[in-house]
C-alpha positions as CSV (number, residue, x, y, z in Angstrom):
1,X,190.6,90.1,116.3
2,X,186.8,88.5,116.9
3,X,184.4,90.9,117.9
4,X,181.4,90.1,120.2
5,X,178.8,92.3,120.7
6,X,175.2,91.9,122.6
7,X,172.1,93.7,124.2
8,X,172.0,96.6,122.2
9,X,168.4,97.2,121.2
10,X,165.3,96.8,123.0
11,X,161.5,96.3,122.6
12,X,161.2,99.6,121.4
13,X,163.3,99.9,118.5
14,X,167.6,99.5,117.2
15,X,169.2,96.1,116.8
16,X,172.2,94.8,117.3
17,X,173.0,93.5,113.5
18,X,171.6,96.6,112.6
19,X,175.0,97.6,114.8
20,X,176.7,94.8,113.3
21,X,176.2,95.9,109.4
22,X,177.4,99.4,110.1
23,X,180.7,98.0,111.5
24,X,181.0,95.5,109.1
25,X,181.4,98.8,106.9
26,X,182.9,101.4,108.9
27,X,186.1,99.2,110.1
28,X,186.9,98.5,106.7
29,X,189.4,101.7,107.2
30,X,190.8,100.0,110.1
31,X,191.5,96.6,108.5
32,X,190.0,93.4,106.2
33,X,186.9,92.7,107.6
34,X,185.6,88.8,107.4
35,X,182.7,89.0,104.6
36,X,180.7,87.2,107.2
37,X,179.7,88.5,110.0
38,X,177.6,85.8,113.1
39,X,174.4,86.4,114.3
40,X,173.7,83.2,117.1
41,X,170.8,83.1,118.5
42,X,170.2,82.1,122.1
43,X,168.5,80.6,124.5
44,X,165.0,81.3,123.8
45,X,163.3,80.8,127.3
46,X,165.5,83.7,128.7
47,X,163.0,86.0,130.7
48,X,165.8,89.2,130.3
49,X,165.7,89.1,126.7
50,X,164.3,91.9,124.5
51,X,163.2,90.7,121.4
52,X,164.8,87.8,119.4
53,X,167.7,87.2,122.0
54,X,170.6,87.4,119.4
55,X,174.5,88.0,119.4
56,X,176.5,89.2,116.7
57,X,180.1,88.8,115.8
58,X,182.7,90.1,113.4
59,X,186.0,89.1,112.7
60,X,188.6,91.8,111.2
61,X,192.6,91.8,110.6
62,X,193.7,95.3,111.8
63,X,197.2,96.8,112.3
64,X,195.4,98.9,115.1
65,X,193.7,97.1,117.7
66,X,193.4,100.2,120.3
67,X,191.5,101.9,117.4
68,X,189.1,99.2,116.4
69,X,187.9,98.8,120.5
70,X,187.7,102.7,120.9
71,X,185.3,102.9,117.5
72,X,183.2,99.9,118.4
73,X,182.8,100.8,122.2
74,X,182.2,105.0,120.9
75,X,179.1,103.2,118.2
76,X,177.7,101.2,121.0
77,X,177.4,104.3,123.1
78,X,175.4,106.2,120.5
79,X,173.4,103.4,119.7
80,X,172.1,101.3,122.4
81,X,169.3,101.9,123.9
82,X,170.4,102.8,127.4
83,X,167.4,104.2,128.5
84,X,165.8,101.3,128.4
85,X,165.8,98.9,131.5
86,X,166.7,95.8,129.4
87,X,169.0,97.0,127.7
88,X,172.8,96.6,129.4
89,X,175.4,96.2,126.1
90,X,178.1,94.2,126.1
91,X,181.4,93.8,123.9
92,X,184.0,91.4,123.8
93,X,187.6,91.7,122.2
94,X,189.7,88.2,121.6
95,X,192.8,88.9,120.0
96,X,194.5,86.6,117.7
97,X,197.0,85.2,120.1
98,X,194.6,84.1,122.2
99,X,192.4,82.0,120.0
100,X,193.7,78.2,120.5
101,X,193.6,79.3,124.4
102,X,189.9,80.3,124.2
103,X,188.4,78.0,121.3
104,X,187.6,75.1,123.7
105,X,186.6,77.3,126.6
106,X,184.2,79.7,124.3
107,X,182.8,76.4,122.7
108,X,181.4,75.6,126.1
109,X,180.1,78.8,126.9
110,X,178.4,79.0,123.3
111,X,176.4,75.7,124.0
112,X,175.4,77.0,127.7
113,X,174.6,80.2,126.1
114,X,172.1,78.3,123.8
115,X,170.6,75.8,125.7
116,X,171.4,76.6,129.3
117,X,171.3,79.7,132.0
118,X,174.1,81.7,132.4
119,X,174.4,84.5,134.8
120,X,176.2,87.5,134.7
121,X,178.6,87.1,136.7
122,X,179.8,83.4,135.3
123,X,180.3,85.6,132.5
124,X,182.6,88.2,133.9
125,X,184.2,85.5,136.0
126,X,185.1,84.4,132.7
127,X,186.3,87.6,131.0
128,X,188.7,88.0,134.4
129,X,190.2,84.7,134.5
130,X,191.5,85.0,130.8
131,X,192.4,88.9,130.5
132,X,189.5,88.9,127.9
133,X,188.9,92.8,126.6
134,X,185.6,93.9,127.3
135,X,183.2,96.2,128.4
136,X,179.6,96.0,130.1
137,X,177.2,98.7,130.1
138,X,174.9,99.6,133.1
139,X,175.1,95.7,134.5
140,X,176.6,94.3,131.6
141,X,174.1,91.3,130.6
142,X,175.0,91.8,127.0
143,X,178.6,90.2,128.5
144,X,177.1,86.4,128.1
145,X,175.9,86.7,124.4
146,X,178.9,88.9,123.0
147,X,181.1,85.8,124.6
148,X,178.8,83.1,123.5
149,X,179.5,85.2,120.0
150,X,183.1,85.0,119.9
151,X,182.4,81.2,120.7
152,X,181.0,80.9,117.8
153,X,183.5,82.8,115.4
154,X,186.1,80.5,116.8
155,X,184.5,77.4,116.3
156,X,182.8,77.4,113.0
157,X,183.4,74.1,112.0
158,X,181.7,72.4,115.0
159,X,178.1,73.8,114.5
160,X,175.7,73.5,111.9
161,X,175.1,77.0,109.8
162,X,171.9,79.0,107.6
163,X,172.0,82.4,106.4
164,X,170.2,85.6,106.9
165,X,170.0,88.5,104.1
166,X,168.7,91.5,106.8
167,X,168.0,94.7,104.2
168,X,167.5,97.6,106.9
169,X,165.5,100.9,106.7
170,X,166.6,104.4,106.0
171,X,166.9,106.0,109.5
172,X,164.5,108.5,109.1
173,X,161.7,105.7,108.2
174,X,162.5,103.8,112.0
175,X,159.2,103.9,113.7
176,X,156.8,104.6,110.6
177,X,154.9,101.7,108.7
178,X,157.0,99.5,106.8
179,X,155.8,100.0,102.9
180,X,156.3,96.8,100.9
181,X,154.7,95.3,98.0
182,X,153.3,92.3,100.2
183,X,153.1,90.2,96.6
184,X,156.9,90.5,95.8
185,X,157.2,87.9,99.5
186,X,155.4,85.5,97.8
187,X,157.1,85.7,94.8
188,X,160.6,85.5,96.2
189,X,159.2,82.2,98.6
190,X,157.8,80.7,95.1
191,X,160.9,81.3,93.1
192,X,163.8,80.4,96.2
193,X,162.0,78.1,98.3
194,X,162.4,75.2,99.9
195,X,166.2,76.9,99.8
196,X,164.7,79.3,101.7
197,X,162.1,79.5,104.5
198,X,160.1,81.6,106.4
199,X,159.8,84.6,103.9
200,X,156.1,84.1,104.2
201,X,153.1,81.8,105.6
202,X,150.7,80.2,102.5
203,X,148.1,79.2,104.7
204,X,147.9,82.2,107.1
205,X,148.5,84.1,103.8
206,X,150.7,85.6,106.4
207,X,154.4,87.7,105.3
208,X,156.7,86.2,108.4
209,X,159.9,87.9,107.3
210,X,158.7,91.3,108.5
211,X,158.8,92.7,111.6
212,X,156.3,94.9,113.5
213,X,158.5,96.4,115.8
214,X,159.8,99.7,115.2
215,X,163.4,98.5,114.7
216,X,165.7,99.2,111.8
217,X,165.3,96.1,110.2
218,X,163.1,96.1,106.8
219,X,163.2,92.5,106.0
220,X,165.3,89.4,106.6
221,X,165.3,86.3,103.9
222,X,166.6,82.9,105.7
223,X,168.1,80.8,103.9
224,X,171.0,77.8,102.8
225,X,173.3,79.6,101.5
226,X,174.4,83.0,100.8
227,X,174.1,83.0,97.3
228,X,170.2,82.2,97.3
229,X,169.1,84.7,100.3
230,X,170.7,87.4,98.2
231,X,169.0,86.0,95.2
232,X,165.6,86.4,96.9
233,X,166.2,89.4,98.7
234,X,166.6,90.9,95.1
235,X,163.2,90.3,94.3
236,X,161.5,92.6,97.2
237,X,159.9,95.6,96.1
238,X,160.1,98.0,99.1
239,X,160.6,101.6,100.2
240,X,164.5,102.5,99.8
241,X,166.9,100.2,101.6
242,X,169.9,102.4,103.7
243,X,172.0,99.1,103.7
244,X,172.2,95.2,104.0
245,X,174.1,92.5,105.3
246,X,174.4,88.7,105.1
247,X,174.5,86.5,108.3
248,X,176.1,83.1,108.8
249,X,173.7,82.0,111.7
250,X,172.5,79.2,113.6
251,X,168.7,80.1,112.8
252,X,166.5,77.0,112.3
253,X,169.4,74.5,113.4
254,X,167.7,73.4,116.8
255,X,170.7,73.9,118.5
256,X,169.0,74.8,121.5
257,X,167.9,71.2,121.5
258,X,168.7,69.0,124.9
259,X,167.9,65.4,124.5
260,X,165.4,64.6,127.4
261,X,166.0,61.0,129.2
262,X,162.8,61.2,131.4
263,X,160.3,64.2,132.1
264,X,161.5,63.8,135.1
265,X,165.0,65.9,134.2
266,X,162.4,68.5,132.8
267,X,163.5,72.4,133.8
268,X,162.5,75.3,132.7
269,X,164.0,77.9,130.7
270,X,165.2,75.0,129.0
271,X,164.8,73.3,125.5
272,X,164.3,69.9,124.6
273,X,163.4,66.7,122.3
274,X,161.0,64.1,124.4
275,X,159.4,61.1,123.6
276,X,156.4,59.9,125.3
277,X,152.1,58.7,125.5
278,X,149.5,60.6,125.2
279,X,147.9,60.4,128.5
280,X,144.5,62.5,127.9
281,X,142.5,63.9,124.8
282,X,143.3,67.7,124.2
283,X,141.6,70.2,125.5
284,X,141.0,73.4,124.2
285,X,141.5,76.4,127.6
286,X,140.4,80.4,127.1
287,X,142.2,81.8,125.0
288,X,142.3,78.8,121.9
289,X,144.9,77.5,123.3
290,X,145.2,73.5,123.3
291,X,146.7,71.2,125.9
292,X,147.5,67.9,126.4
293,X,149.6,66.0,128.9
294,X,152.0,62.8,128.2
295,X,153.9,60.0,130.1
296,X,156.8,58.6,129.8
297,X,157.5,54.8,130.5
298,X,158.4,55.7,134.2
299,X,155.4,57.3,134.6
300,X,156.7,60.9,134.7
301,X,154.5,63.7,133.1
302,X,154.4,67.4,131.1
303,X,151.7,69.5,129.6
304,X,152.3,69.9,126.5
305,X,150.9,73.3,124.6
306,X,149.9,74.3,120.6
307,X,149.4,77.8,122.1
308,X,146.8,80.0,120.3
309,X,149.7,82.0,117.7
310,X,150.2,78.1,116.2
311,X,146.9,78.9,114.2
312,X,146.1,75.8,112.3
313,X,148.6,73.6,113.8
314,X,146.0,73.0,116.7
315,X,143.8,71.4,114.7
316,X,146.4,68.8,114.2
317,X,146.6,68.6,118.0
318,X,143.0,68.2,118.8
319,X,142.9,64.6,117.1
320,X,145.3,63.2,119.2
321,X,144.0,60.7,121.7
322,X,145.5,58.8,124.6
323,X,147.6,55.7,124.1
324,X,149.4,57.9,120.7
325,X,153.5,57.5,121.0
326,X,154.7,60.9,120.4
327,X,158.1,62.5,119.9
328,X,158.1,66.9,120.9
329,X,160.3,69.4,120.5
330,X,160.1,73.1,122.2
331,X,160.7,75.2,125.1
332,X,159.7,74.3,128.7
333,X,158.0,77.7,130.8
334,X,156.0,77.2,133.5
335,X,156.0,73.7,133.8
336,X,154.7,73.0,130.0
337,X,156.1,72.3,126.7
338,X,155.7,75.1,124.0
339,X,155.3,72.7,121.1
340,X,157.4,73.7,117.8
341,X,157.4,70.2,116.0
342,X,155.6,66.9,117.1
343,X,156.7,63.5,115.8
344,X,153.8,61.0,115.3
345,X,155.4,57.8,115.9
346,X,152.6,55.0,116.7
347,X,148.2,56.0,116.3
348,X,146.6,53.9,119.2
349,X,143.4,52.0,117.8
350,X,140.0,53.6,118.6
351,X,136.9,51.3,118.8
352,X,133.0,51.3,119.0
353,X,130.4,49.2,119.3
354,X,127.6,49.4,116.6
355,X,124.8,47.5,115.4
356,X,125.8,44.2,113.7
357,X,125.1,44.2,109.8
358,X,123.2,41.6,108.6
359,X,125.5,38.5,106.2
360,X,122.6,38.3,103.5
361,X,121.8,41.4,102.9
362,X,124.2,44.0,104.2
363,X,122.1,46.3,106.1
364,X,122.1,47.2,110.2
365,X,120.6,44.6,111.8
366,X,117.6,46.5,114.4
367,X,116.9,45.9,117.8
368,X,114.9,43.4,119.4
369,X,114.2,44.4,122.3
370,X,116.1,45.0,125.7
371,X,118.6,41.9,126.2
372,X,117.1,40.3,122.9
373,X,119.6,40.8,120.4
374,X,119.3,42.1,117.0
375,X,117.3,41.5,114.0
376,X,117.5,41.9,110.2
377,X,113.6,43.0,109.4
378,X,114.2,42.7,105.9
379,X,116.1,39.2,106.1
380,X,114.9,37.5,109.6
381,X,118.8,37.3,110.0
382,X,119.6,37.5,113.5
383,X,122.9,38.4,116.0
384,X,123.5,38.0,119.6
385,X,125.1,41.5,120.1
386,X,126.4,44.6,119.2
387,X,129.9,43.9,117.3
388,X,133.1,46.4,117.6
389,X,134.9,48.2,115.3
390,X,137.5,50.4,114.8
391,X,137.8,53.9,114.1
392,X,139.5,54.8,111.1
393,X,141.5,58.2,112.6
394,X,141.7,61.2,110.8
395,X,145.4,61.3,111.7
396,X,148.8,59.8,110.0
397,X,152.0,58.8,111.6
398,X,154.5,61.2,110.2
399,X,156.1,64.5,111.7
400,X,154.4,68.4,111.8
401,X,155.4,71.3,112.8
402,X,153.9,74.8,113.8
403,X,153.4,77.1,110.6
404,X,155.9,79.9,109.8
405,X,154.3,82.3,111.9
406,X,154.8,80.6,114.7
407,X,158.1,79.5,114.0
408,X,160.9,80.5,116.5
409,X,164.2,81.3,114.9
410,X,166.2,78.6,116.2
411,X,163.7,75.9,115.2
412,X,164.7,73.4,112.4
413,X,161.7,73.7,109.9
414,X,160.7,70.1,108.7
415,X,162.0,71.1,104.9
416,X,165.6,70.6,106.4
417,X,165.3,67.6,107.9
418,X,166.5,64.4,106.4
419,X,164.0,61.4,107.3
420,X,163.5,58.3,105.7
421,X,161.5,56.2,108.4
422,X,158.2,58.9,109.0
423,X,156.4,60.9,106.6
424,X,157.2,64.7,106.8
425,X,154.3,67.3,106.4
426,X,156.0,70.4,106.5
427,X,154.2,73.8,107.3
428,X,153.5,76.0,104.1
């Protein structure tokens, strides 16, 4: 049996692999439990979302289905946080007989589920037309990811996978200050990385793998394998962990990724990879954040945004100028691209005029006068006009992304990617 379950926490505390661990454990009397459980992120645009928009899933061989439902349904109902409006769990059930039946049609709603909009009731339509078990809470959003979930579970083999150690507090610590030894981060990052990511941010001097929220998690070390998220997770010093639990995820994958055509298909709520010209210098709005807008070849146009929480990366940002070919990823709101990595492809030149320099001597040549030219006074050298040159630009071709803090979890950071043609300046 494949287990999907969604929406259980909200903005003010739980989590749903926080759910996830504890049943990972607690079924074990019902059954072999996978050693891997899923947590798949979704679409990231979603307005109904909590916090990080994530599903989990859990496979388990069990002699006593009836039972496994019942707990699972009985630990959602003591756990979620129903009283909050956002909050409407949902769990799914697909039973072994039923997984060639549902692997294509779950495949689907997984890659909707990441890059698309689903509403609830395409879900539930779902669930009826296939006698999937399940139950919804209070309107039963949670429906779409527990699906999208199972999706996942079943098709393993088709999407690309990272890992996620998630240590989580003892429950009489939710809500307090986290206590940590913020130098143990950096020492974990120096001794795992680039195998793993996002455990802290060197030039924000920033620890990323921490959340503020008064959720049960403690920490969470991301990662390319199992073996080495452990390995750094091992090297936190930290108040007393209650338990732990290692993901297989689609974190920094960009599988929410759509390729873009034209601007012109551009919606929002919606995640994509674009190419196109720089069409104006950046300019910096209240707030610090910087804006630019771009064309494509059929004269179709976005804003695109390094918002204030990119830190440094806007610096990068300001020094574009118009006629630069650029390639973006991010998520589309309102009309304008929220900028996670941006692909320098071509630098247009940048000229201006300046006094010519005089052949004998070397020196700027002074002028003579309105509509008289210039002169060398040392020399008597002289030269009709002003002569133009370009601008060396403080800029290379090559491809950046927003630092660690900034990172969203379903971002590739640059350290995974495999490029041979551009330079890659990943954000440390």
């Amino acid at each position: 049996m494949i287990i999907g379950i969604d929406d259980t926490d909200s903005n003010e505390g739980m989590c749903t692999t926080y759910l996830g661990a504890l049943l990972l454990e607690e079924l074990k009397t019902c059954g072999t439990v996978e050693t891997f459980p899923l947590l798949i992120r979704l679409n990231p645009t979603i307005p109904y979302k909590t916090r990080g928009n994530a599903a989990v899933a859990l496979r388990i061989k069990t002699g006593c289905p009836e039972k496994v439902i019942a707990h699972v349904l009985s630990r959602i109902e003591a756990l979620a946080r129903m009283e909050c409006e956002k909050t409407n769990p949902g769990a799914v059930f697909i039973l072994e007989k039923d997984y060639e039946k549902l692997r294509p049609v779950l495949r689907n709603f997984l890659e909707k589920a990441v890059r698309d909009v689903i509403e609830i009731q395409d879900a539930k339509n779902l669930i009826s037309e296939y006698g999937i078990s399940s139950k919804g809470f209070k309107n039963g959003r949670g429906l779409i990811g527990a699906l999208a979930a199972c999706g996942a579970m079943l098709n393993l083999e088709v999407w690309e996978h990272t890992f996620e150690h998630l240590a989580y507090r003892q429950k009489e610590r939710w809500g307090t200050p986290r206590e940590i030894e913020k130098e143990s981060f950096f020492e974990a990052d120096r001794k795992t990385y680039p195998e793993t990511w996002d455990t802290v941010d060197l030039k924000n001097r920033l620890i990323v793998c921490v959340p503020h929220s008064a959720d049960p998690v403690l920490f969470g070390i991301r990662g390319e394998n199992p073996i080495i998220v452990s390995e750094a997770a091992s090297l936190i010093r930290a108040e007393p962990v209650e338990r732990s639990a290692v993901y297989r995820t689609n974190q920094g994958t960009d599988m929410h990724l759509l390729p873009a055509v034209n601007l012109a298909e551009i919606q929002d709520m919606h995640s994509y990879r674009l190419e196109g010209t720089v069409s104006a210098v950046p300019k910096t709005i209240p707030g610090g954040h910087v804006i630019f807008p771009i064309r494509d070849t059929e004269g179709n146009g976005i804003d695109c945004a390094a918002f204030e929480p990119t830190k440094n990366f806007r610096l990068l940002i300001r020094k574009l100028r118009p006629g630069d070919k650029v390639a973006l990823s991010g998520s589309v709101n309102s009309g304008t691209l929220n900028i996670e990595k941006i692909e320098i492809k071509t630098l247009a030149p940048l000229y201006k005029e300046e006094n010519p320099k005089c052949p004998s001597c070397g020196k700027n040549m002074k002028s003579s006068g309105q509509a008289q030219g210039f002169r060398c006074k040392k020399c008597g050298t002289q030269a009709a006009s002003k002569i133009i040159c370009e601008i060396k630009r403080d800029l290379e071709a090559g491809s950046y992304e927003v630092p660690p803090c900034a990172r969203r979890h379903l971002a590739k950071p640059l350290v995974r990617e495999q490029k041979s043609d551009l330079k890659i300046h990943p954000a440390r």
